[in-house]
C-alpha positions as CSV (number, residue, x, y, z in Angstrom):
1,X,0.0,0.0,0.0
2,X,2.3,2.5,0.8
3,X,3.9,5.1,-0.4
4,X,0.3,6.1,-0.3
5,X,-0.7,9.4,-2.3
6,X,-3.7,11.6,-0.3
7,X,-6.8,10.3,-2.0
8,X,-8.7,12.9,-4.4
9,X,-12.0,12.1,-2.9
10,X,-10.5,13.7,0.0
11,X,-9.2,16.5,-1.4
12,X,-12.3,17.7,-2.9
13,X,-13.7,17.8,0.4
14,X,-11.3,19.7,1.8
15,X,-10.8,22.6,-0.6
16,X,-8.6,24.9,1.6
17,X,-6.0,22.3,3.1
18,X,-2.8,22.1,1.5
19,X,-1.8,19.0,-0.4
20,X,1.1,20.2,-2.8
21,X,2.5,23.5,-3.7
22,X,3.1,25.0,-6.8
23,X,6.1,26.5,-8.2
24,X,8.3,26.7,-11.0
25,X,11.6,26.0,-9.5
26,X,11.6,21.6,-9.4
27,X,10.7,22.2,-5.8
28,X,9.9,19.0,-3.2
29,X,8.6,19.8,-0.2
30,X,9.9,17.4,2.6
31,X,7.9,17.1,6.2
32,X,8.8,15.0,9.1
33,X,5.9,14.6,11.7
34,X,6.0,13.3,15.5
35,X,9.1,14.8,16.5
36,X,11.3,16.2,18.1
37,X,13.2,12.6,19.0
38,X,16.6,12.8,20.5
39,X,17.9,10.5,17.9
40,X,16.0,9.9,14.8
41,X,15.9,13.9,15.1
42,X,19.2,13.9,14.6
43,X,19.9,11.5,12.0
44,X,17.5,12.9,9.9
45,X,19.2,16.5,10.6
46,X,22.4,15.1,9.5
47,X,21.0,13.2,6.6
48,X,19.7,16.9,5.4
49,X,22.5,18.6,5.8
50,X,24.4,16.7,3.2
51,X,22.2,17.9,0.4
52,X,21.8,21.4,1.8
53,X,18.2,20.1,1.8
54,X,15.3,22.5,4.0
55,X,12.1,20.6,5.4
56,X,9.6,20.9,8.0
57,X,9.3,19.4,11.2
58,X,5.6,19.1,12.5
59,X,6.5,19.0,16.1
60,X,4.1,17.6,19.1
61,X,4.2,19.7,22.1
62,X,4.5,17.2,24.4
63,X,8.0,16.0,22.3
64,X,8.9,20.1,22.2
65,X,8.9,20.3,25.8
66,X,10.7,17.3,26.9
67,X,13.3,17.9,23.6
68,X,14.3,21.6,24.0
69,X,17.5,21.4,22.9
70,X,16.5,19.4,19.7
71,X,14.0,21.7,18.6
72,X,16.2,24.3,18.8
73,X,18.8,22.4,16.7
74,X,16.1,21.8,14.1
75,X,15.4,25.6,13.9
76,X,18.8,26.5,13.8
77,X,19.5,24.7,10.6
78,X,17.3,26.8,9.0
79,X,14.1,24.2,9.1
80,X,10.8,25.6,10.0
81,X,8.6,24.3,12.4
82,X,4.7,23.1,12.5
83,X,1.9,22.6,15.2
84,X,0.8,18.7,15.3
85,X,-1.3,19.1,18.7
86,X,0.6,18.5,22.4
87,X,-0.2,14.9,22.8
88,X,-1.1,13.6,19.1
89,X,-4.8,13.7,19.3
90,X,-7.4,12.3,16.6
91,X,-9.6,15.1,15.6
92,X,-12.3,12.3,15.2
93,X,-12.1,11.2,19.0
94,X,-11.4,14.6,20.9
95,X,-14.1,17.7,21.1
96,X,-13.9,20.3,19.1
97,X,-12.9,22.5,22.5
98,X,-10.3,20.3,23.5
99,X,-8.9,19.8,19.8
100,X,-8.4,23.8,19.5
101,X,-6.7,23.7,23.3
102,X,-4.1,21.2,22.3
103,X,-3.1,23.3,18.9
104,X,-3.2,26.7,20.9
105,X,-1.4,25.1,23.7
106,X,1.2,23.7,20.9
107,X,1.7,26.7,19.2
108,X,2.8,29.1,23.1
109,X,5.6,26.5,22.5
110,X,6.7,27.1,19.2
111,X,6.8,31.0,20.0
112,X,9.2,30.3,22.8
113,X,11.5,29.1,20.3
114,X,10.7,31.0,17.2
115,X,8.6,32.8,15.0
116,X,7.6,30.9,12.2
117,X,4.2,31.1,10.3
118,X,1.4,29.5,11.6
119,X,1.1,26.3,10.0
120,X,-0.7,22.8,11.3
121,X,-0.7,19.4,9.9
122,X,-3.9,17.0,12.2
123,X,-2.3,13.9,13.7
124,X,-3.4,10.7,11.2
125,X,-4.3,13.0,8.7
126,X,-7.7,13.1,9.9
127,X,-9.8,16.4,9.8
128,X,-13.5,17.5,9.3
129,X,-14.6,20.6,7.2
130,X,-15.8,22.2,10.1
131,X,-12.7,21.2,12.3
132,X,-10.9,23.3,9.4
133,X,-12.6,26.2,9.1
134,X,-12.2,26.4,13.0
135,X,-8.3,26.1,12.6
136,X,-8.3,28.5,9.6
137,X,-10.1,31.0,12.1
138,X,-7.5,30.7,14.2
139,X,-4.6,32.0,12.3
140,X,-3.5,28.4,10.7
141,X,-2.3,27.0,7.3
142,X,-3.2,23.3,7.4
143,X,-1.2,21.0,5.4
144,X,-1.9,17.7,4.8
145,X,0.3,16.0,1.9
146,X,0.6,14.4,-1.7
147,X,1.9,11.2,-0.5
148,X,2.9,9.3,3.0
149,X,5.7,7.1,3.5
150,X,4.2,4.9,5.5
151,X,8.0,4.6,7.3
152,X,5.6,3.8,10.8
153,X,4.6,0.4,9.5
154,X,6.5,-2.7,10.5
155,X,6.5,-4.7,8.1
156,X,7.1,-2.6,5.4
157,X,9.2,-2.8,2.1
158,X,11.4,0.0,2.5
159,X,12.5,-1.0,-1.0
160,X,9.8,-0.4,-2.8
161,X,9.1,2.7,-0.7
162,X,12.3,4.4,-2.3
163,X,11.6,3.1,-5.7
164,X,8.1,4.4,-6.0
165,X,9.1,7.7,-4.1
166,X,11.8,8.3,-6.4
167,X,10.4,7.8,-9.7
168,X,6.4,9.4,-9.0
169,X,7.8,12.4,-6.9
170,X,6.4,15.8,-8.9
171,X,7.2,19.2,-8.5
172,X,5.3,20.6,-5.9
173,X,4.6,17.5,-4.2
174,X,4.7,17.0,0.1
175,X,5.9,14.0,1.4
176,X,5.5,13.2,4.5
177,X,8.4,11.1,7.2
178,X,8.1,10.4,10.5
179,X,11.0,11.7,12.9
180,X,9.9,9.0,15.4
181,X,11.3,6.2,17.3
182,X,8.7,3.7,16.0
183,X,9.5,5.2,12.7
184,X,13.1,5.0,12.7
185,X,14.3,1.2,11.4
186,X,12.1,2.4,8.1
187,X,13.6,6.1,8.0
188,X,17.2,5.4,8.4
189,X,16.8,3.1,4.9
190,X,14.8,5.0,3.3
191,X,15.9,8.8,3.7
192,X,19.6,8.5,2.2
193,X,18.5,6.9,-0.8
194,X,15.7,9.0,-1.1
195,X,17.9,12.2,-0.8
196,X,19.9,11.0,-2.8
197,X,18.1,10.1,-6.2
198,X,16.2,13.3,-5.6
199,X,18.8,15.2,-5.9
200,X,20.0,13.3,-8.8
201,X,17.0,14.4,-10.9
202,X,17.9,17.6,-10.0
203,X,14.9,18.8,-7.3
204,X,15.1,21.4,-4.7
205,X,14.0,20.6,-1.0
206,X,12.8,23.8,0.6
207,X,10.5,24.4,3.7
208,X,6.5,25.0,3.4
């Protein structure tokens, strides 16, 4: 199943959420969620920095907290940082009030560290129209993706992950990584090679 591109059902249902972004430049946009980790943060940091490559780092609060000194290593490479709630919450299991807290309560601890443009990605993708249009009100971009890794999953062909990364990857596109322990195994395999024929077909990796 995966890499697994954002059904278009979906899309059209959700007209204002981001799922790629245009430009003219051969531009991929890389995102890593469910970080900050003390060392798949840092691998994938180092990974980056080879290429000169930018991304952006959906950060739980929760992790931001506990992590200080890893967030701030992410933002001073020059990534930006996004709001993915304080604990991970499903917007389909949490109430509207408490979903807005846990954003809110995210984002006081992103401006403790910098000042970056409002931008939110929901944990599991998962979202509502009205949930949205809540979010929107409050400030917030929300970016969702062209296609997921699926680097979580256990049993997964990392192999064919890179493969089909590699060779359907558009300009424009967002992929989407997880900078998570659970996440790791997959991410260390698939991230160098990744980098690497990416910037073999000449794309750009900038932040959102």
């Amino acid at each position: 199943m995966y890499p697994l591109r954002f059904p278009k059902i979906f899309q059209a249902s959700l007209p204002s959420a981001v799922f790629y972004k245009k430009n003219k430049n051969k531009t991929v946009y890389l995102t890593f969620d469910d970080g900050p980790s003390p060392e798949i943060t840092s691998f994938v940091l180092d990974e980056l920095k080879k290429f000169n490559a930018k991304a952006t780092f959906f950060c739980i609060g929760d992790k931001m907290e506990r992590y200080p000194e890893i967030l701030k290593e992410v933002i001073g490479q020059g990534h930006v940082i996004g709001n993915h709630t304080y604990h991970h919450v499903d917007a389909w299991k949490t109430s509207r009030e408490e979903y807005l807290q846990e954003i809110i309560k995210t984002e006081a601890v992103i401006k403790l560290y910098t000042q970056t443009k409002k931008i939110f990605r929901p944990p599991y993708g998962h979202i509502t129209p009205l949930r949205l249009h809540l979010i929107k009100k409050q400030g917030f971009k929300v970016i969702l993706w062209t296609s997921i890794a699926g680097d979580f999953k256990r049993d997964l062909n990392t192999e064919k992950v890179i493969k089909k990364l590699s060779s359907q990857t558009k300009t424009g596109d967002i992929l989407v990584f997880h900078d998570s322990e659970k996440a790791g195994d997959n991410l260390k395999k698939i991230l160098p090679e990744l980098l690497i024929n990416l910037n073999e077909k000449g794309f750009k990796l900038e932040t959102l």
